[in-house]
BALOKOL-152671 format. One record per residue (C-alpha): x, y, z; residue in one letter. Coordinates in steps of 0.5 Angstrom, whole numbers, plus 2048, in hexadecimal, padded with zeros to 3 digits. Example, Ala and Ser with C-alpha at 12.3 -4.5 7.8 and 13.67 -1.06 7.14 Angstrom:
<recs>
8197F7810a
81B7FE80Es
</recs>
This chain:
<recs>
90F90A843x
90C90683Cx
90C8FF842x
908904847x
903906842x
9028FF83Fx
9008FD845x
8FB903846x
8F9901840x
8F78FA841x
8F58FB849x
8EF900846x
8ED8FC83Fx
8E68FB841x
8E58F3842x
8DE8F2842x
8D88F7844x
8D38F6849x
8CD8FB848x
8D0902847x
8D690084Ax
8DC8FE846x
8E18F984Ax
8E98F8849x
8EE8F484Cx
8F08FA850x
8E98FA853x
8EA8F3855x
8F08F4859x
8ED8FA85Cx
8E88F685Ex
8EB8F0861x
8F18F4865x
8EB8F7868x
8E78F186Bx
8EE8EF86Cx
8EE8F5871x
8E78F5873x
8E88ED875x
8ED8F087Ax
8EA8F687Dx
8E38F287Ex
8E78ED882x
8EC8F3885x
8E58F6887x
8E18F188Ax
8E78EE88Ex
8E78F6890x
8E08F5893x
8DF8EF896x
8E58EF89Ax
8E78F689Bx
8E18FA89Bx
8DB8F689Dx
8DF8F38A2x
8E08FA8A6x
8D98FC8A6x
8D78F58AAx
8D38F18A4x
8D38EA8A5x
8D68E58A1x
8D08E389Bx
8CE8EA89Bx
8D68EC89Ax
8D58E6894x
8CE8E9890x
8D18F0890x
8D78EF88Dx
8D58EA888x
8CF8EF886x
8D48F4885x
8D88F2881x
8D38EF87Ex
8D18F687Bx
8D78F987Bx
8D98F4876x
8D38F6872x
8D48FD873x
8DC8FD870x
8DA8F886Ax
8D68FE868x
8DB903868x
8E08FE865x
8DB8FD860x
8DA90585Ex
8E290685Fx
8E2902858x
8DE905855x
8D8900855x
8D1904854x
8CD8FF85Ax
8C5902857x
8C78FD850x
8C78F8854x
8C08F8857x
8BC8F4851x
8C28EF851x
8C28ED859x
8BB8ED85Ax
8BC8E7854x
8C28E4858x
8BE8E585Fx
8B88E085Bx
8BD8DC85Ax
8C18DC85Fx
8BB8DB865x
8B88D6861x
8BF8D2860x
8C18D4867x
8BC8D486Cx
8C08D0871x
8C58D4871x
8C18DA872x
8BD8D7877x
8C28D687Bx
8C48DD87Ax
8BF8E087Dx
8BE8DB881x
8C58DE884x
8C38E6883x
8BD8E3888x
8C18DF88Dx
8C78E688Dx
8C08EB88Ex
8BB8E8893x
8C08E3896x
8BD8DD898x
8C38DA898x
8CA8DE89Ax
8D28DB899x
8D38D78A0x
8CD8D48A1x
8CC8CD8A2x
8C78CB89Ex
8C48C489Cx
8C18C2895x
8C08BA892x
8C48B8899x
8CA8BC897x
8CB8C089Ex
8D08C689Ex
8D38CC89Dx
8D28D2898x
8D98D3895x
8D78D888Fx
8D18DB88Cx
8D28DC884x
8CE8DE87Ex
8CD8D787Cx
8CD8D3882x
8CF8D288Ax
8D48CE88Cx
8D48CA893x
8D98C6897x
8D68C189Bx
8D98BE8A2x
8DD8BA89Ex
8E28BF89Bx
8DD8BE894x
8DB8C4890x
8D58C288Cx
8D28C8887x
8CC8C8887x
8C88CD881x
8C48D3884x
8BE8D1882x
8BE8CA885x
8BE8CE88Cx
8B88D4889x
8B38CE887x
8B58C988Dx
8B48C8894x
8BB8CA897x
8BC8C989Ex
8C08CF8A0x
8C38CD8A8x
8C58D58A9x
8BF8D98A7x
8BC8DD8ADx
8C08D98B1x
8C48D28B3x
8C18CF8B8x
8BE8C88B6x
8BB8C38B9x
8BD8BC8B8x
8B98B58B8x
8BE8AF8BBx
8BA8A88BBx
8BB8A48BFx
8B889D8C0x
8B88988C6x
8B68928C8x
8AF8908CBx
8AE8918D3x
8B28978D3x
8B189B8D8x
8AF8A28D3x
8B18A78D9x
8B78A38DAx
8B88A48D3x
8B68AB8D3x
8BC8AC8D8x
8C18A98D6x
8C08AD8CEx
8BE8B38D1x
8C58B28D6x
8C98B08CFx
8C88B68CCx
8C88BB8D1x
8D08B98D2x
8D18BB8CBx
8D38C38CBx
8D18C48C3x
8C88C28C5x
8C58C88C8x
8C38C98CEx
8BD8CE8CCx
8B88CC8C9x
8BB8C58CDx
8BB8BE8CAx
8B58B98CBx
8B38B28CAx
8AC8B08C5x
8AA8A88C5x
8A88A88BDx
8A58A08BEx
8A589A8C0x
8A88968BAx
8A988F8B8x
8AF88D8BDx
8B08948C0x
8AE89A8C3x
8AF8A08BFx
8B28A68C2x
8B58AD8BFx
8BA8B28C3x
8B88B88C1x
8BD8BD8C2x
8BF8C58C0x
8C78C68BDx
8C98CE8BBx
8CE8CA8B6x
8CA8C68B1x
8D08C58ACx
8D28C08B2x
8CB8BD8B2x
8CE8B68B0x
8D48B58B5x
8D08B88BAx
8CB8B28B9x
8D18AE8B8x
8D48AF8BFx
8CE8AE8C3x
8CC8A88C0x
8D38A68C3x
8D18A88C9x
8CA8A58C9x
8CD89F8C7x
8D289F8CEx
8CC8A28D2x
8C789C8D0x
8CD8988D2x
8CD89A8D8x
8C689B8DAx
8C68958D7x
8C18968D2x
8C08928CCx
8BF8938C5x
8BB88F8C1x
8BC88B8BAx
8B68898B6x
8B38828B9x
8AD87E8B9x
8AC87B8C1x
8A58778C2x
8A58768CAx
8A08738CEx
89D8778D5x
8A18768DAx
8A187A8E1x
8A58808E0x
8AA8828E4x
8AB88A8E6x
8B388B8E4x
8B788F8EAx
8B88968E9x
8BF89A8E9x
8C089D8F0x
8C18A38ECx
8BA8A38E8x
8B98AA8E6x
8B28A98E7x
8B28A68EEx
8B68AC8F1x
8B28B28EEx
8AC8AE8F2x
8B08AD8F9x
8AE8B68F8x
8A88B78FCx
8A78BD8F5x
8A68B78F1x
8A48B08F5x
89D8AF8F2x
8A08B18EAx
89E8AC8E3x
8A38A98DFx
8A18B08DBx
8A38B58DFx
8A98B28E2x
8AA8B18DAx
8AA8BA8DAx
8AE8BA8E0x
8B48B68DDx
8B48B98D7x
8B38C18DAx
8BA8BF8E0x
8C08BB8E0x
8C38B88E5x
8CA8BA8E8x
8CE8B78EDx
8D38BA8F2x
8D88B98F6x
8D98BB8FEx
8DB8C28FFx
8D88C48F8x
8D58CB8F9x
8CE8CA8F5x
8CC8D38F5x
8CF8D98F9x
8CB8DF8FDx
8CA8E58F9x
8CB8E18F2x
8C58E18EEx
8C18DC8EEx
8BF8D88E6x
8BF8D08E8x
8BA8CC8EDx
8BD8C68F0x
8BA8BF8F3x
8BD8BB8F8x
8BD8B38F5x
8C38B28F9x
8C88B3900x
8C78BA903x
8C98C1903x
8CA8C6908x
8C78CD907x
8CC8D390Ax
8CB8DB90Bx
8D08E090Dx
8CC8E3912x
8CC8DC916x
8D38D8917x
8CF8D1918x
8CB8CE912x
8C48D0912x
8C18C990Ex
8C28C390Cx
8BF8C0906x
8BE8B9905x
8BC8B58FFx
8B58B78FCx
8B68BE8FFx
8B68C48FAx
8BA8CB8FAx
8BB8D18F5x
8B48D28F4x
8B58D98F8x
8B98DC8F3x
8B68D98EDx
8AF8DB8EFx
8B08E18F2x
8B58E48EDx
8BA8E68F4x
8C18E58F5x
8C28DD8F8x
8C08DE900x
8C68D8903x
8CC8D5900x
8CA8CD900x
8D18C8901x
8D08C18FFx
8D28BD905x
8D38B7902x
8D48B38FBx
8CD8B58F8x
8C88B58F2x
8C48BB8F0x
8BE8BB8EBx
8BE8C28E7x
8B98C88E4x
8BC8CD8E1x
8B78D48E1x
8B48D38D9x
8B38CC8DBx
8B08CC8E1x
8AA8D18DEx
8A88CC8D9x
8A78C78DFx
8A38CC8E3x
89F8CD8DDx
89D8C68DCx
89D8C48E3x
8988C88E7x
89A8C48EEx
8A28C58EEx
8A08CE8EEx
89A8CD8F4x
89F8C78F7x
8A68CC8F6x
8A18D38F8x
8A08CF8FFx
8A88CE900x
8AA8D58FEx
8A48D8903x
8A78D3908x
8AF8D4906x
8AD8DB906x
8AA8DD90Dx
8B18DA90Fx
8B68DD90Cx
8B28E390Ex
8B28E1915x
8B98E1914x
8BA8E8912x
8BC8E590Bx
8B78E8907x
8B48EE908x
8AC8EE90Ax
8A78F0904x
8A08F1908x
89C8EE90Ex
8988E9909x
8958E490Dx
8978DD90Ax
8928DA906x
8938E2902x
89B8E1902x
89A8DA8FFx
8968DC8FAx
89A8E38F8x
89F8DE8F7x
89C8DA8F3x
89A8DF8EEx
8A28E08EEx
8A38D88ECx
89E8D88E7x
8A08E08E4x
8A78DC8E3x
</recs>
């Protein structure tokens, strides 16, 4: 008993006073088990919440993260002020002395507290959450963690950068995640004078086409940025949902440039100087499957420029098919407009046993079903190795918009096709317009599209 009460003794002797208050050992160990045990339960509850409760009620993952980390943050705030009444330490002495040591500590520490309220503004308004894909002084990664002090990254490359909160409050961040992830990329691409730019215009638009990571919508296109020194210069633009895979995007069709180039046998520059003297120049033989050739061969497109093929190339892609390949069924809704560059194709309806058409290169078809919002009319067979040229539905309304005599020449068509298939009981007669009328209420359809 005499050990017990020495003890007692010694753990309430008063060991310094601090305002009213005086403290002894006893208040101390008092005061570190319960930091001890408040460490514990800040952690406990904040795991709690980010990945029990919050996940539950559907809040997303950087949400999930400021939440959490705001939470314990005024837990641990609230608990240390009742630890420190549980000792007996009176809080209203220490007003003279934290007003000293909070001037102090702003003048000495004004980085650390900048980067503190940095954090609180980043955790509250969210400009920046835990995964998204940022990038900051040519660091490109992911938001790992989001703490008082500072934010850590992982970059593509496996490294976790720290980065201080106000460092992303006062500069310009990147953020490839905000309000959505769709990005557009600009690819250079530079090749030799004499090259043909809608040969090239194909043959780029081709390459990032076949790559499933670009974007259909908006679809990629082709600018020509200058005439260098030794080279054309010219930049793929293309849109891709995944931009944290940007650079092995642009990788891959760099090798597929590369390999199509050689193909079309297109030539990339290296810098030089060549004085030449005039000389009769000589007109360089086009490929039989010159792109621009085959749009022109289409009745819609003979006397078009340079600069509106250039739109077509870019609003349409070109698509072989094998013989007995089925191109649409009847009764399937209609969203692509097809141009017959090459071979032919049978147009068959089940109330027929024989075909009703045979198209031909440079004929058109699909335009009913597209226009006209209704179900395919026939189901076209290609009869034979054939090559395609195709508009989807949001494409072909851009070329409707900048070609004016597309709309009238393909209204002409759908006037024609459809007194046909009326003819053929295919279509159900709408009124006794007489054609000029029916040109013009079909016309105002194309246009409306």
């Amino acid at each position: 008993m005499d050990l017990i009460d020495r003890l007692e003794r010694w753990a309430s002797t008063p060991l310094f006073r601090l305002g009213n208050s005086q403290l002894s050992l006893g208040s101390l160990i008092l005061l570190v088990l319960l930091a001890g045990l408040l460490l514990f339960l800040m952690r406990q509850i904040n795991r709690w919440l980010r990945e029990i409760v919050l996940v539950r009620l559907g809040v997303e993952r950087g949400s999930r993260e400021a939440i959490a980390t705001i939470s314990s943050y005024l837990l641990t705030a609230f608990i240390l002020l009742i630890a420190l009444q549980a000792i007996g330490l009176d809080l209203s002495s220490f007003t003279v002395l934290a007003g000293v040591l909070g001037l102090g500590l702003s003048l000495g520490l004004q980085k650390l507290s900048a980067s503190f309220f940095s954090g609180i503004t980043l955790l509250l308004e969210q400009p920046i959450k835990v995964g998204d894909l940022v990038s900051l002084d040519g660091v490109l990664g992911t938001v790992e963690k989001i703490s008082f002090r500072s934010t850590s990254v992982c970059t593509l490359d496996q490294v976790h950068v720290i980065v201080p909160n106000d460092r992303l409050v006062d500069s310009n961040i990147i953020n490839w995640s905000y309000q959505g992830t769709a990005s557009r990329v600009h690819l250079p691409i530079s090749v030799a004078y004499g090259t043909d730019p809608l040969w090239l215009t194909d043959a780029l638009l081709t390459v990032a086409r076949q790559d499933s990571r670009v974007l259909s919508q908006p679809a990629p296109t082709v600018w020509f940025r200058s005439f260098g020194d030794s080279a054309l210069n010219f930049e793929l633009l293309f849109w891709t949902d995944r931009p944290e895979l940007i650079e092995p995007i642009k990788s891959d069709l760099n090798f597929r440039i590369a390999s199509e180039f050689q193909q079309r046998n297109i030539q990339i520059p290296f810098p030089q100087m060549v004085i030449h003297r005039p000389q009769n120049a000589t007109v360089a033989e086009l490929p039989s499957d010159y792109l621009p050739s085959l749009l022109r061969r289409v009745d819609l497109f003979r006397d078009y420029d340079d600069s509106q093929i250039r739109l077509l190339i870019e609003k349409g892609y070109r698509r072989a098919c094998h013989a007995g390949e089925i191109l649409c069924r009847e009764g399937e809704a209609g969203e692509e407009f097809y141009l017959i560059l090459h071979g032919r194709f049978s147009v068959q309806v089940q109330r027929q046993e024989e075909a009703i058409a045979i198209l031909e290169s440079g004929n058109f078809f699909g335009e009913l079903a597209v226009m006209l919002d209704i179900p395919r009319t026939a189901t076209v067979v290609a009869i034979e190795p054939s090559v395609l040229f195709v508009v989807d539905r949001n494409n072909l309304r851009h070329l409707l918009e900048r070609c004016p005599n597309l709309a009238e020449a393909m209204a002409e068509q759908l006037a024609q096709r459809k007194q046909v298939l009326t003819r053929a009981g295919l279509l159900a007669p709408t009124s006794n317009q007489s054609r000029p009328d029916q040109l013009r209420s079909v016309l105002r359809r194309v246009l409306r599209l």
